[in-house]
C-alpha positions in Angstrom: 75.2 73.8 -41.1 77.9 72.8 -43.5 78.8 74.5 -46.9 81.0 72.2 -49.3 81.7 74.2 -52.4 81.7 71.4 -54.9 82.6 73.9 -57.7 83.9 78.0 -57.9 85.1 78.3 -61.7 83.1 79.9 -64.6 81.1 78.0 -67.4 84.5 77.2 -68.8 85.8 76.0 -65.7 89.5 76.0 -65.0 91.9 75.0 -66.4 90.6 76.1 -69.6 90.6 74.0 -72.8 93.8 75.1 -75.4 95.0 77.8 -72.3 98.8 78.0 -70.7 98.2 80.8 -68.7 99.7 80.6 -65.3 96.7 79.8 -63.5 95.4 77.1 -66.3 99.2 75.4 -65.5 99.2 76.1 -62.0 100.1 72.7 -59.4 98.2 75.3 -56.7 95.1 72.4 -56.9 92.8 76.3 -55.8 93.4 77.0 -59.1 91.5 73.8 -60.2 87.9 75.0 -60.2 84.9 72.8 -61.3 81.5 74.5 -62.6 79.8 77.0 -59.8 78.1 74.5 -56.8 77.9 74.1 -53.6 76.6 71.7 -51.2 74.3 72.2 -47.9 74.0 69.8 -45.2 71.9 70.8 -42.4 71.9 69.7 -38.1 69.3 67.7 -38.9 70.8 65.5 -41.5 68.8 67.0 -44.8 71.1 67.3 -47.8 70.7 70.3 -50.9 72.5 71.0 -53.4 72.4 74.4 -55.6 72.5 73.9 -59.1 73.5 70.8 -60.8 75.9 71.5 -63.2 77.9 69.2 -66.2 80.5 68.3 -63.9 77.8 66.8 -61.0 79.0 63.4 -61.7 82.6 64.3 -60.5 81.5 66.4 -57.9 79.5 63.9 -56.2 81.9 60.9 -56.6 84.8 63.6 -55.1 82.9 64.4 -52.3 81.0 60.8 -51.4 77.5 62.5 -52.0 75.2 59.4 -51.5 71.8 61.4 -50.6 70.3 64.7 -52.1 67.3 65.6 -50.3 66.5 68.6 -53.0 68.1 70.6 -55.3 67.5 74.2 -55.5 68.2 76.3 -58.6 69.8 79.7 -58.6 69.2 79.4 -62.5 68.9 77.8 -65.9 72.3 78.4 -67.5 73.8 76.0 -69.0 76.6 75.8 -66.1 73.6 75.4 -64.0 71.3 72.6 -65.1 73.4 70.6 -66.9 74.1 67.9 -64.3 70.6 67.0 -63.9 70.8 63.6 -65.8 72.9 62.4 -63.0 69.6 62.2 -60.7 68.8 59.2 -62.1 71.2 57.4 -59.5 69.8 59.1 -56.7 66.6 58.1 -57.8 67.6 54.7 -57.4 69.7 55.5 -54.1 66.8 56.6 -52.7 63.8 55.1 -54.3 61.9 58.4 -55.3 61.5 61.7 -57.7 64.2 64.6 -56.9 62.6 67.3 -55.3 64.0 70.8 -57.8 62.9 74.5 -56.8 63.6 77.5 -58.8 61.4 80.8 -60.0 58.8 80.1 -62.8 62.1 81.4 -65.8 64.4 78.3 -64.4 61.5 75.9 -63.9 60.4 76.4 -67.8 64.3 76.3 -68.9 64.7 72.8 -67.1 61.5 71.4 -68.9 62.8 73.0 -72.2 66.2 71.7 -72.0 65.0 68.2 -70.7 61.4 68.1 -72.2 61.7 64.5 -72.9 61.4 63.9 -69.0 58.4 65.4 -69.1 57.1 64.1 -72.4 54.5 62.0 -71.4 55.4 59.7 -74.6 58.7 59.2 -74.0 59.1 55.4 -72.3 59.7 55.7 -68.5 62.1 53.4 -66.6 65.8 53.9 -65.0 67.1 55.3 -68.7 65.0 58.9 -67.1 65.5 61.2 -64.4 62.3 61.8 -62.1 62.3 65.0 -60.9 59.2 66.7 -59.2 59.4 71.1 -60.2 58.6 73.5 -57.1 58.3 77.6 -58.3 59.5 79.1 -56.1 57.2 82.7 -55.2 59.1 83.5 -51.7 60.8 81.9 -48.5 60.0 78.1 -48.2 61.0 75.5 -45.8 62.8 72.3 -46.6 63.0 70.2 -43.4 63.7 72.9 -40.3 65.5 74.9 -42.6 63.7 78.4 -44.1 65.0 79.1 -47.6 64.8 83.1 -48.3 65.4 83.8 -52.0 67.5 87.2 -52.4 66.2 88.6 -56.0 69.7 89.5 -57.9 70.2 90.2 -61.4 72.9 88.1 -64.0 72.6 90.6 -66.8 69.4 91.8 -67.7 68.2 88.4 -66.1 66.4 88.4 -62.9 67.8 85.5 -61.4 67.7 84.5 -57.4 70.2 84.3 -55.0 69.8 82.5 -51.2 70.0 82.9 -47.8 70.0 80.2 -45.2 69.6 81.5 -41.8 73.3 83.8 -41.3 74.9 82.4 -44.6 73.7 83.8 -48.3 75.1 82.7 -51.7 75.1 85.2 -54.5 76.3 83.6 -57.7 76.1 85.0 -61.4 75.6 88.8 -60.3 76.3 91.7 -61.2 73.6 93.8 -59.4 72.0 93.9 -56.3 68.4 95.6 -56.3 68.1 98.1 -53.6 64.8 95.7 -52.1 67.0 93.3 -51.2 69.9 94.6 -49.4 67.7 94.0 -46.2 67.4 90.6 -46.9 71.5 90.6 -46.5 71.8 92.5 -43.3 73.4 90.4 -40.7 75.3 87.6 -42.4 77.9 85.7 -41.0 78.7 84.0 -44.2 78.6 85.9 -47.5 79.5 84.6 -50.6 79.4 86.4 -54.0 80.5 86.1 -57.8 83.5 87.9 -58.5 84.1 86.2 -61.8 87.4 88.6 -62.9 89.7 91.9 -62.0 88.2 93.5 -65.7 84.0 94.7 -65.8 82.0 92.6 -66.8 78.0 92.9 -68.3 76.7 90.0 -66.5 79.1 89.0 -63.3 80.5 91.2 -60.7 84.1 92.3 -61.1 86.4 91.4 -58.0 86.2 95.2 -57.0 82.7 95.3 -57.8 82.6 92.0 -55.9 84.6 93.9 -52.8 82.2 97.3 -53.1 79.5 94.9 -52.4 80.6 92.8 -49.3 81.5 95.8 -47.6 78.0 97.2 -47.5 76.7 93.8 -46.4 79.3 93.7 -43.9 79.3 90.0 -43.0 81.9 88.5 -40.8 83.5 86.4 -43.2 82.9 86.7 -47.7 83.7 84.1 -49.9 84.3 85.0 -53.4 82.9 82.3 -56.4 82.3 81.9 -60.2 86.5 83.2 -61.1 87.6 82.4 -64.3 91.0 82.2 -65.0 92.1 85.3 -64.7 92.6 85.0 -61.0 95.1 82.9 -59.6 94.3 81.8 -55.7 97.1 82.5 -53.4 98.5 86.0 -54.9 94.7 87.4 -55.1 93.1 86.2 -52.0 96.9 87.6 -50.5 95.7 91.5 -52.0 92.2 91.3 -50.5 90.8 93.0 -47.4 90.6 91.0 -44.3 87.7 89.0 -43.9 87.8 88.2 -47.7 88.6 85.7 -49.5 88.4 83.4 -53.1 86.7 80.3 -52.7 88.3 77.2 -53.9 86.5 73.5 -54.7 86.4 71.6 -51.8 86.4 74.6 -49.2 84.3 73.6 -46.4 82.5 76.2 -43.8 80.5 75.6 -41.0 77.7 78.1 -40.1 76.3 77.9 -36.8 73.7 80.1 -34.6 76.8 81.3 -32.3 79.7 81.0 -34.6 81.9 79.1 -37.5 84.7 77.4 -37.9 86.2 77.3 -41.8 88.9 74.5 -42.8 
């Protein structure tokens, strides 16, 4: 299984607009990082991506993404959702309605945010993305591939993070529920938000971020969702083995015997 991380910046992304702050100005192209998404393409060819956000249409032109099997939504912020529009050419690509899972609160943000898709006045055609909503209620199966959803909170929100066989990826968290530390236990892959060095009310900090991989214990953590505050190299130099930040682009391979990362 490959992981592409298509994006690992906040709902700002970074550079930020109006900021010359070092990382905003740095020519380290880490320090470049897109809205929160990554890419999963499984050994038998089916291609997901988790959450669509505004900068979708860049993401997937970067990257040569010419099939989405599904998309799977960790949530319905803004930074989340916002790419959905873009659809509409893999609906022609590929001749049918997107396949989009997410718990019941995501599912009714989607149809709130887009409810013209879903108005049945509104005229159909090309102009429209076709998307068919799947609420998701516990572990499902797209293709060979068992999806466990890991309940996490972002805030007050209960939101849901995902495990795929030995890899799980926690975005937009700042607490883990006691329930479902099991459902993290053995993980080659972990990665989690670590949005910033100062405490945050809805996002891990990156200590809070390093508390937390160390009682999941997986062979290799990934940390996602930084704002600027972080700049690549000098952080991921400070951090415990094993850990690192995530940068757009990163590629990881998860296997049942073991990975490679590039």
């Amino acid at each position: 299984m490959k992981i592409t991380f298509l994006g690992t910046g906040t709902s700002h992304g970074v550079p930020m607009i109006g900021c010359d702050c070092a990382t905003c100005r740095s020519e380290d192209p880490r320090d470049r990082r897109l809205r929160p998404s990554i890419l999963v393409e499984t050994d038998e060819g089916i291609t997901l991506l988790v959450d669509a956000g505004p900068d979708l249409r860049a993401q997937a032109l970067a990257h040569d993404i010419r099939q989405l099997d599904a998309i799977i939504f960790t949530h319905g912020h803004a930074d989340h959702i916002l790419g959905l529009d873009e659809v509409r050419r893999y609906n022609a690509l590929q001749r049918r309605p997107m396949p989009c899972y997410g718990d019941a609160h995501t599912i009714a943000d989607i149809r709130r945010a887009f409810s013209y898709i879903f108005d049945a006045g509104t005229p159909k055609g090309g102009g429209l993305p076709q998307l068919e909503t799947f609420t998701i209620c516990g572990s499902f199966c797209i293709g060979r591939l068992e999806v466990v959803p890991v309940p996490i909170f972002h805030g007050t929100r209960a939101i849901l993070g995902l495990r795929m066989g030995p890899f799980a990826y926690l975005t937009d968290c700042n607490r883990i529920p006691e329930t479902s530390w099991p459902l993290l236990e053995g993980l080659d892959v972990l990665v989690l938000d670590a949005l910033r060095e100062r405490r945050h009310l809805t996002h891990f900090s990156l200590d809070e971020a390093v508390d937390a991989t160390r009682r999941i214990a997986p062979r290799q953590a990934f940390f996602t969702h930084m704002c600027h505050d972080m700049r690549h190299a000098p952080t991921c130099a400070r951090l415990p083995a094993g850990m690192a930040l995530a940068h757009d682009g990163l590629e990881v391979y998860v296997e049942s015997g073991d990975r490679a990362i590039r």
